[in-house]
N, C-alpha and C positions, 0 to 999 in steps of 0.2 A: 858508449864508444870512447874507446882511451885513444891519445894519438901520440907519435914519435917521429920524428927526425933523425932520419943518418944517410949515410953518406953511401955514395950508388957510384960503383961496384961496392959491396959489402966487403968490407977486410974481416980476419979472425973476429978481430977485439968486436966492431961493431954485430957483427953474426951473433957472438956471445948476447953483447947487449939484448937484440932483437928476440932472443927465446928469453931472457929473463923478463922483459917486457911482453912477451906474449902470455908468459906465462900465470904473470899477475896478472892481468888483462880476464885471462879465460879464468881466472880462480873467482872472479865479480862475473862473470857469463856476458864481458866486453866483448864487441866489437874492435878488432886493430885496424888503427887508421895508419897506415907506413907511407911519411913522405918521404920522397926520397930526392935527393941535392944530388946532382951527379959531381964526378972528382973531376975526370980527363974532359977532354973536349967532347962537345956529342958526336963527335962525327968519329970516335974513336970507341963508342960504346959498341959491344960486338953479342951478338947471340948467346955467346956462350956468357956471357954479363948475365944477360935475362934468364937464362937456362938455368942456371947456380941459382941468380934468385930466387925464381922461380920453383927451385928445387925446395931452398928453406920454408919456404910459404907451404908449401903442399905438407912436408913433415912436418911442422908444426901446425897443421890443421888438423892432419892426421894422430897425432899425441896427444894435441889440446883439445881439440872438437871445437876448436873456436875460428872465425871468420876477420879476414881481412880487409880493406879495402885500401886500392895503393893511389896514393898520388904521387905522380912523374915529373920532377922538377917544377913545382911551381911557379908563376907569376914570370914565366919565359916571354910576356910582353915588356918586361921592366928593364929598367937599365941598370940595377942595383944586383943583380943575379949577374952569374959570370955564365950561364946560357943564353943570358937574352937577349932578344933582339938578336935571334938566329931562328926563322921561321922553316927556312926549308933542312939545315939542319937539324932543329928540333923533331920535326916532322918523321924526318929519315930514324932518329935514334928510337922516338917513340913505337915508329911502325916494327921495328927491331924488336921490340919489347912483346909489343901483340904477338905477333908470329909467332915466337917464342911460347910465349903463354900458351897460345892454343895448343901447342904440340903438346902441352903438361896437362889438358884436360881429355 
């Protein structure tokens, strides 16, 4: 398992990053672990956020044949994160996310 950090909604620059790390990833027959730091507020995170992500993951698993697993803002109980210690917000953005995902599968 190889793991990366960026930044959620994905910009160009990061997107790039994201397939150049996938792609070394699936070239060793890795696992991508994608965490992901949100930028805006969570309460500002919207479906089509997830839908786009969501979209990169599927073509690059489609391309690579290689597998993901995402983590959604980390350590959101802390106070050193700029989502923390926002539970029912965090909740709402995550649930955003799910929904999302499923319609991609």
């Amino acid at each position: 398992m190889f793991g990366t950090a960026t930044g959620y909604p994905l910009t160009p620059d990061e997107e790039e990053m994201l397939h150049e790390f996938a792609r070394q990833a699936a070239g060793k027959g890795a696992i991508v672990l994608v965490t992901l730091e949100r930028r805006p507020a969570l309460a500002s995170l919207t479906s089509t956020d997830a839908d786009t992500f969501a979209k990169v993951l599927q073509d690059l698993n489609v391309s690579l044949d290689t597998r993901f697993v995402v983590r959604f803002a980390p350590e959101m109980n802390g106070t050193w994160t700029g989502w923390g210690q926002q539970p029912a917000a965090y909740v709402n953005a995550f649930r955003t996310g799910i929904r999302s995902a499923k319609c991609q599968t």
